[in-house]
C-alpha positions as CSV (number, residue, x, y, z in Angstrom):
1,X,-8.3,-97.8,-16.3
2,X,-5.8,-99.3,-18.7
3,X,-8.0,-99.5,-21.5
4,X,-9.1,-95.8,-20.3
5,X,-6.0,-94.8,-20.6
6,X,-5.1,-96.6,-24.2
7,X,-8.0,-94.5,-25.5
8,X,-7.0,-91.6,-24.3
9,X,-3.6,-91.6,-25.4
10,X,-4.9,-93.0,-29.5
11,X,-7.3,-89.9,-29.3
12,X,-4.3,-87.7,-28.0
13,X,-6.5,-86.4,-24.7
14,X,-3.8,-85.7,-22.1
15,X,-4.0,-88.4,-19.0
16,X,-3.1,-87.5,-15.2
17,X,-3.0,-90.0,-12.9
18,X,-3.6,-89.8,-8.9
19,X,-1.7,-93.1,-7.9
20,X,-4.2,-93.1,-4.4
21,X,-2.9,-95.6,-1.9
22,X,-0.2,-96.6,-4.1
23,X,2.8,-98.3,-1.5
24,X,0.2,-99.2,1.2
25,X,-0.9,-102.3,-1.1
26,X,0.9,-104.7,-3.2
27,X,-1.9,-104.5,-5.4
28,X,-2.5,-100.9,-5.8
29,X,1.6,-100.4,-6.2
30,X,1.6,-103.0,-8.6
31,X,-1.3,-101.6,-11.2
32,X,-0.2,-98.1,-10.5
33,X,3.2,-99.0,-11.9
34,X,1.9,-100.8,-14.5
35,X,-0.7,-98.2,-15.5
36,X,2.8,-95.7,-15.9
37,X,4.5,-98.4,-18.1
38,X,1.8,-99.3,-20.5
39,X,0.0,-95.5,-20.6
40,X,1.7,-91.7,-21.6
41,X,0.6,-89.8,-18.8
42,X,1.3,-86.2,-18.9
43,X,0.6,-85.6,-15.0
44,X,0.9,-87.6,-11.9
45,X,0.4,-86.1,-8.7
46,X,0.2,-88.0,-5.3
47,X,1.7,-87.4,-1.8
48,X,5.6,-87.9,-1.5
49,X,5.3,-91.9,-0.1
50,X,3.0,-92.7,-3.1
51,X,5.2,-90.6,-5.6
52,X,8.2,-92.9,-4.3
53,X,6.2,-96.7,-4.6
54,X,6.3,-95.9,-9.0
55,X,9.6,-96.5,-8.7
56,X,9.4,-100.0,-8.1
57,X,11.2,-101.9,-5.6
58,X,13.5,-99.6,-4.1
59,X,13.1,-99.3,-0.4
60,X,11.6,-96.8,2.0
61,X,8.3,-96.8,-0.4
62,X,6.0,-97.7,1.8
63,X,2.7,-95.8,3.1
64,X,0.1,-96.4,5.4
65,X,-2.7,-96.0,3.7
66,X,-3.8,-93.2,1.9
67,X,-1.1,-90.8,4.2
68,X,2.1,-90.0,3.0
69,X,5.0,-91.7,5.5
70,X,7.7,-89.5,3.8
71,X,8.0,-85.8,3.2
72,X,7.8,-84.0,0.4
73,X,12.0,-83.0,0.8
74,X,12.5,-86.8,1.2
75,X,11.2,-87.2,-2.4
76,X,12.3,-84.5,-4.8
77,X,15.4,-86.4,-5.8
78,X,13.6,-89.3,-7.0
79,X,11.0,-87.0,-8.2
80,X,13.3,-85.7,-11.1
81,X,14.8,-88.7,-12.1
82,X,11.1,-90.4,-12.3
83,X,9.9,-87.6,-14.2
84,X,12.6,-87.5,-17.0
85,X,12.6,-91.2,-17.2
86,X,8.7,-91.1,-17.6
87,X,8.6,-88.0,-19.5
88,X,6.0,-86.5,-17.2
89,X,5.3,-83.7,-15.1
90,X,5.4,-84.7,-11.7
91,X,3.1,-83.1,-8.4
92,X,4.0,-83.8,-5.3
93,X,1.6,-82.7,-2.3
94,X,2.3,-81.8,1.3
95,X,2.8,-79.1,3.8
96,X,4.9,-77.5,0.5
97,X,3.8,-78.5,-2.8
98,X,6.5,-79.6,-5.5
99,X,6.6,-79.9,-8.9
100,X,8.9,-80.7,-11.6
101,X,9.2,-81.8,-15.4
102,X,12.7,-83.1,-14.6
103,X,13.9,-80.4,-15.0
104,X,12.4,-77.4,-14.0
105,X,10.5,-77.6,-10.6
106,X,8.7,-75.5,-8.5
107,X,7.5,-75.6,-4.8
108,X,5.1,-73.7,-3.3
């Protein structure tokens, strides 16, 4: 996926990432994050618990499985500062839908 992902972004093809599972494994969190630090990736979009484990090590990331643990309100916050640090737009799915750039967002 990383070289994927390089490829991509030399032939300027726009990358989304669907960080599945990331926060119920050490290893999924771990090369989801680093797939957002080496890779421009335009769009991510994942349930609120695996939106919150790219963040790093802060707590109250985890999941169980593939099923969000967190709500979609618990991560908006985090949502907008993630986005404008990673420059991305940012899709978070649940009972309402949210989506920001930073700094617009929309929930449906």
């Amino acid at each position: 996926m990383l070289k994927a992902g390089r490829r991509a972004n030399a032939l300027h093809i726009p990358v989304i990432l669907d960080p599945v599972g990331a926060g119920a494994t050490r290893l999924r969190t771990h090369f989801c994050q680093a797939v957002v630090e080496e890779i421009s990736i335009q769009v991510i979009r994942g349930n609120a618990s695996e939106i919150l484990s790219l963040t790093g090590d802060r707590p109250g990331s985890d999941t169980k499985g593939v099923d969000s643990v967190h709500t979609v309100d618990q991560a908006m916050e985090t949502a907008n500062v993630l986005a404008r640090e990673l420059r991305t737009t940012l899709a978070i799915t649940g009972a309402v839908d949210f989506i920001t750039n930073g700094e617009r967002v929309c929930a449906a």
